[in-house]
N, C-alpha and C positions, 0 to 999 in steps of 0.2 A: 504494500500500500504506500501509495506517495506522500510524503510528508512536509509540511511546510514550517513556519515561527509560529503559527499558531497552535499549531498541535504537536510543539515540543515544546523542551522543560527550557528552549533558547529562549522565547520571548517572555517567558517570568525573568529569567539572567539579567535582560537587557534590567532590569529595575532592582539589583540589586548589589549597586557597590558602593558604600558609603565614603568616597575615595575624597569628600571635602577636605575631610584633618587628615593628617599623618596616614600616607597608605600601609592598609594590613591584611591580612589573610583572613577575611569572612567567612567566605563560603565552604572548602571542602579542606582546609589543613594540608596543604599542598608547599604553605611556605611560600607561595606567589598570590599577587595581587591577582581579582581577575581583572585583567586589563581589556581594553575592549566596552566592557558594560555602562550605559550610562549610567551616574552619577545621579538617578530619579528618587533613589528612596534610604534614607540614614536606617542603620540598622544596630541591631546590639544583638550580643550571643545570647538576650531574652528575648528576643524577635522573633517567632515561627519564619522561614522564609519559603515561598514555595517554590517546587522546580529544582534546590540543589540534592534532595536524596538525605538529609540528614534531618535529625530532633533537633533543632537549635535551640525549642525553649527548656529542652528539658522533660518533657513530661508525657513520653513514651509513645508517641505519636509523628506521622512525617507529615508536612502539608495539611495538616485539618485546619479548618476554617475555609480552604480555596476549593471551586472546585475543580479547577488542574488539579490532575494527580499527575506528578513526575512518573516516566519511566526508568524506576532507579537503578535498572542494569549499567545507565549511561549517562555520564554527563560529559556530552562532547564538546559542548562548549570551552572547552579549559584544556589546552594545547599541551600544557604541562604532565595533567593528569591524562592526559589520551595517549601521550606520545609512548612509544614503546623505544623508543632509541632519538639519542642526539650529537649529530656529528659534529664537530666543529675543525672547523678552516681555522689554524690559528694565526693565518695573516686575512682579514677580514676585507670586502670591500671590494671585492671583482666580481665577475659571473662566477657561480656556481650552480650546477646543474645535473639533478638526476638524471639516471636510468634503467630499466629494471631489466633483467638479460633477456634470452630468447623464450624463455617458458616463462611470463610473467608469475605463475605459483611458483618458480624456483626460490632461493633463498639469496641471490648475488643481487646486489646493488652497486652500478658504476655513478661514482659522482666526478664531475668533471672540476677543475676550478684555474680559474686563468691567473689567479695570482700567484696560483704556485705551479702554473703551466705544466699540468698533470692529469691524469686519469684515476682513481684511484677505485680499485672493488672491494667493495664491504661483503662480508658473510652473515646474515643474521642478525639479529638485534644487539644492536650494538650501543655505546655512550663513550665517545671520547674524546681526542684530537683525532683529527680524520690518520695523519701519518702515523699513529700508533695503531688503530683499529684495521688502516687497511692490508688483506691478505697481499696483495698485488698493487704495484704503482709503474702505470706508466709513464715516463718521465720526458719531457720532450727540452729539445734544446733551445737558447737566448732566441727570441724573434720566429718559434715557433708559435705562442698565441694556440696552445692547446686549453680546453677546458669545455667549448661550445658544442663545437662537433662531436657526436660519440654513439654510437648503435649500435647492437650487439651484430653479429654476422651469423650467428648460429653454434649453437653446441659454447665451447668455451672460448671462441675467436670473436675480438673486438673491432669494432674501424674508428679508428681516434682522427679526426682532422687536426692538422695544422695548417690553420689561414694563414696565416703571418708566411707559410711559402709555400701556401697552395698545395700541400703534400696533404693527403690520405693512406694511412700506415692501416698494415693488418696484424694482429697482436695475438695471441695466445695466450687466456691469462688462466690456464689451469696448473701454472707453475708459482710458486709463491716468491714473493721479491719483488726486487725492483729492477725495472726491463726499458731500458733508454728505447724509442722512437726511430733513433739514425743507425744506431748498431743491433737491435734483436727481433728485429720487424722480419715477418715472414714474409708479407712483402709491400710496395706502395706503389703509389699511383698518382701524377704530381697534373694538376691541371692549372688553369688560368685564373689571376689575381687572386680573392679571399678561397680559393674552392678550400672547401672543408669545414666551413663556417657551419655550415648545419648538414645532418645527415641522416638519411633516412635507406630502411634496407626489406629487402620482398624479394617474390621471385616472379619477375614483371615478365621474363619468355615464357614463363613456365616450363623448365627444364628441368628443374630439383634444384639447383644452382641457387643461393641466395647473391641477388642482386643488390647494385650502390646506389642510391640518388645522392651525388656529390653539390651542394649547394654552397653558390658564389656570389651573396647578394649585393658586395659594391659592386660587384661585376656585371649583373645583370642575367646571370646564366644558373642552369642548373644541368648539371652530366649527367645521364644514366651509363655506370659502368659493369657492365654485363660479365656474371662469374662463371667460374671460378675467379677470384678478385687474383690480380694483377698488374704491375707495368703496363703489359699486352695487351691487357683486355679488352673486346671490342665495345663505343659506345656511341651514346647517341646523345648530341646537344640539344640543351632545351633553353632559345632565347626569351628572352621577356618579352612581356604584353604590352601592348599599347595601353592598357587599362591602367597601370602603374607598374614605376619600378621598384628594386629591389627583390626582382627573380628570387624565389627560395627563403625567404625571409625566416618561413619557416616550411617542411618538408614529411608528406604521408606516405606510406607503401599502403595497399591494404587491395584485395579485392572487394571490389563493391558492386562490380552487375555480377559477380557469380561464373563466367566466364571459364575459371582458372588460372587466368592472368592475373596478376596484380595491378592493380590502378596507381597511378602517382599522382597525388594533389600537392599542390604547391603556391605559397601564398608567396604576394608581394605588397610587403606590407607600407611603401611610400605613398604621401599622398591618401588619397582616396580609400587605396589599396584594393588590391583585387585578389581572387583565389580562384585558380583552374586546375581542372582533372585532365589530364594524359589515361587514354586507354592502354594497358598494358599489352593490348594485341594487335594496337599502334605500334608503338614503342620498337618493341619485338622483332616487326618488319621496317623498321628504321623510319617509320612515319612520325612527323612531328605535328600535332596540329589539335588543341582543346576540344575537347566533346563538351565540354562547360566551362564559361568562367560567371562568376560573381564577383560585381562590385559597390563599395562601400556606398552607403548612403550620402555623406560628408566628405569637403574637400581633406581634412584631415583624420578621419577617421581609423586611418592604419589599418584597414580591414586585412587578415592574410597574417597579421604578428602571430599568430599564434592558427592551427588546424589538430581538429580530432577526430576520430569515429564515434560516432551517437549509437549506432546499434538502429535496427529497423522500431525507429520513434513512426513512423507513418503507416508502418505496416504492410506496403508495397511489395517485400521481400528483396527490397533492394537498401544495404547499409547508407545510412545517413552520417552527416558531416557537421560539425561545430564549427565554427568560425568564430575566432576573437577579434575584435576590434577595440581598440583598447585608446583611442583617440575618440572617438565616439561622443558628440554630445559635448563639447570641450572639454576631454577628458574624466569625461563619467565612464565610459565602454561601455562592450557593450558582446553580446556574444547571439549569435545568431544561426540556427537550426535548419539545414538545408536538406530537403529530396537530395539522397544520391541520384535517384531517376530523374532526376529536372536539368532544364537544357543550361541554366543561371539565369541572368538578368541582377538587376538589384538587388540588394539585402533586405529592400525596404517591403519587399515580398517572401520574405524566411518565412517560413511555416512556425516559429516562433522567435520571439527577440525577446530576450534576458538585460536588462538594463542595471549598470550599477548606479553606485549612490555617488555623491556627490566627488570628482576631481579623485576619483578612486583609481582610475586605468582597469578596468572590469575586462580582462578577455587578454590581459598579457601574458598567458599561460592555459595552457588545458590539456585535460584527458578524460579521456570519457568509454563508451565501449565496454563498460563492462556492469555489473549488478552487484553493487555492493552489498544492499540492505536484503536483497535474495525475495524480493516480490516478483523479479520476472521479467523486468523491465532495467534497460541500464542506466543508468547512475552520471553525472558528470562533475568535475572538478575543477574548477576557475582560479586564476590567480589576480588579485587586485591590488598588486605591490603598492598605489602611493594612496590605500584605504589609509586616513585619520579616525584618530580616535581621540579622548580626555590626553593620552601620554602622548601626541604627535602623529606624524606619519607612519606608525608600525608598519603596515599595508594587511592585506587577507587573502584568506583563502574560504570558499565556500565549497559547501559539498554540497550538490543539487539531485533533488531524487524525481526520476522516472515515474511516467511519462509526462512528458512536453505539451504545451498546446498555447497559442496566441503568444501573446505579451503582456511582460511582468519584469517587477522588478525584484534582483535579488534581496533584495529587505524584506520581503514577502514568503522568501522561499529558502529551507533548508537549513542547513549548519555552517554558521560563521564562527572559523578560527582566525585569532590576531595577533598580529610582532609584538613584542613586549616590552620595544623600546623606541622614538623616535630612530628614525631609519632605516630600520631593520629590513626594510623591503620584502614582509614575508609574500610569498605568492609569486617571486620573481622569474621561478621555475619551480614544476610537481611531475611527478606519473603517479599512474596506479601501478602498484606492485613494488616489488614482490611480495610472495608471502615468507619474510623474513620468520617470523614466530613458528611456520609450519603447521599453523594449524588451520588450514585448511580456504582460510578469508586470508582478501590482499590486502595489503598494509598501503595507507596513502602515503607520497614521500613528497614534502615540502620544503623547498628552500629560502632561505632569507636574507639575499645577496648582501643586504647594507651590513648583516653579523657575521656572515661568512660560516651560518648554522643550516644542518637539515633535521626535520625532523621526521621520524619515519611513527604514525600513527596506526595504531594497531587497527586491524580490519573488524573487531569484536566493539568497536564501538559505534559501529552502524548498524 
């Protein structure tokens, strides 16, 4: 069943932090503020409060007088308490960026990070400095600019970009250590200007072979480099759209007509911005040419920063598409629910439009495609890195539940998590997966570039 603020224990939250005096730890004894909530209602530990799962007044009872009743397996509002693991970057303050390997239920986590121009794989739930926790580092050299580009290749082989010189390395990371880029790479693939900036991996001939999308978005380009990965490899360019530049901005494999080709969609998020699908049975026979593009409603709405899989929201039997626009509204964003089956046109015709709140960047991050809370319908995950709150610009992250329909705004909808501190940028990158814990649900994995923290939230709190 689909959930919203109203019918969770979120929208009693918002009214309960009494954060006027001296901030303190109210609600669940976590040792953290809940940061995030307004500042609507003063409280004391002889307060009944409803919605957080606890007796505050004492007197063996939870929430009586209200008639919300909390569902007190969960209180997902509180980032702290959900989170099952936290990594931390201990030079703060660049991109960092999940990803969850080729079996999203596996247990490996790649987090990328540009300041320390690395890859790094996590096993499991974890808490630490990222260079202590991680099993495997891959280490790229001065003016490589590793950390953005990263997709697993399949089994235990990774593809790490370096933009900084257009190289796309293939990696091996079922060896533990630390494995340089220019000396241990099985092997690379060096294209033109940023290629490697973003990267996305399928198997678009449909051969067995998992495939490259190599995305070059100062450049205006995006490669399909066709595997076995190699130097040799043969491939096929994919120029920019008249609709907007910055080719690739961001980059999907995925079949979506069913075919057994893999589709590439690929945003360009300049401008306006726009996002168009490649058939993979295009592709294949060396044809270049959109079967769809969509573009933004706004001259700067950046539509294309961000694309994901919806999962058949329409019911067509054809997979659907998310679209972030994160410029949207003057920087409200905005994220937008497309027919795989539909030819494009405007956003301003998505089959649903998600709106964030106020100078938030609603839709600079997403994943979606899968069914967290297990109703049947999938689930999607937004990042709204410059969300404010009482402590500044933390930013957010919202988990939205399935099924879709018209337009709304996320203040209306779902479970809002928040940075903890002015700039924390939480939301600035997420996936779904792994299932780090192993038990069975995918763990969300959020990152918070301005802290240089991820956190991986257990899949048991949805």
């Amino acid at each position: 069943m689909s959930r919203s603020l109203a019918a969770s224990s979120v929208l009693i939250l918002l009214a309960a932090s009494g954060c006027d005096q001296a901030p303190a730890d109210h609600l669940d004894g976590d040792l953290a503020v809940e940061k995030g909530l307004a500042p609507a209602l003063k409280i004391s530990l002889e307060t009944e409060l409803p919605g957080d799962c606890r007796d505050n007044d004492g007197d063996g009872a939870v929430d009586e007088g209200f008639a919300f009743k909390a569902d007190c397996k969960k209180n997902p509002h509180d980032l702290d308490g959900s989170s099952g693991g936290k990594i931390v970057d201990t030079d703060p303050g660049g991109e960092i960026v999940p990803r969850p390997g080729d079996d999203p239920y596996g247990k490996t986590l790649a987090v990328g990070s540009t300041n320390a121009n690395a890859v790094f794989l996590i096993e499991g739930l974890v808490t630490g400095d990222i260079e202590r926790v991680a099993s495997v580092t891959f280490q790229g050299a001065r003016g490589d600019d590793v950390g953005t580009g990263l997709v697993s290749s399949g089994g235990s082989h990774w593809l790490v970009g370096a933009p900084g010189t257009g190289t796309t390395t293939l990696l091996d990371g079922s060896r533990s250590g630390t494995y340089s880029l220019a000396r241990d790479a099985d092997d690379a693939w060096r294209g033109r200007g940023d290629s490697g900036a973003t990267l996305a991996a399928g198997d678009i001939d449909g051969d067995g072979h998992s495939d490259a999308v190599v995305g070059a978005p100062d450049s205006d380009l995006a490669t399909v480099v066709f595997g076995p990965f190699s130097s040799r490899s043969s491939t096929v360019s994919i120029p920019g759209i008249s609709a907007a530049a910055g080719m690739s901005s961001s980059a999907l494999v995925a079949d979506l007509d069913g075919d057994g080709f893999d589709d590439v969609v690929l945003g360009s998020s300049d401008g306006a911005g726009a996002v168009s699908v490649y058939a993979g049975s295009d592709l294949a026979r060396g044809r270049v040419g959109a079967v769809a593009t969509w573009t933004g409603e706004g001259g700067r709405d950046a539509a294309g920063s961000a694309v994901a899989l919806a999962g058949d929201q329409t019911g067509d039997g054809v997979a659907d598409l998310w679209i972030g626009a994160p410029g949207h509204d003057g920087g409200d964003g905005a994220v937008y629910l497309v027919s795989g089956a539909a030819r494009g046109g405007s956003l301003a015709g998505a089959t649903a439009i998600l709106v964030g709140v106020e100078d938030s960047s609603l839709g600079a991050s997403l994943a979606g495609g899968h069914d967290l809370d297990g109703d049947g319908f999938d689930d999607m995950v937004v990042g709204a890195p410059d969300e404010q709150d009482e402590f500044g610009r933390v930013g957010g992250v919202w988990v939205l539940f399935g099924p879709f329909r018209g337009d709304a705004s996320v203040g209306d909808l779902g479970l809002r998590f928040s940075g903890n501190r002015d700039g924390d940028a939480l939301g600035s990158a997420l996936c779904i997966g792994p299932d780090a814990d192993g038990d069975g649900l995918l763990e969300v994995t959020v990152a918070a570039a301005g802290a240089g923290e991820v956190y991986v939230i257990r899949g048991a709190t949805f």
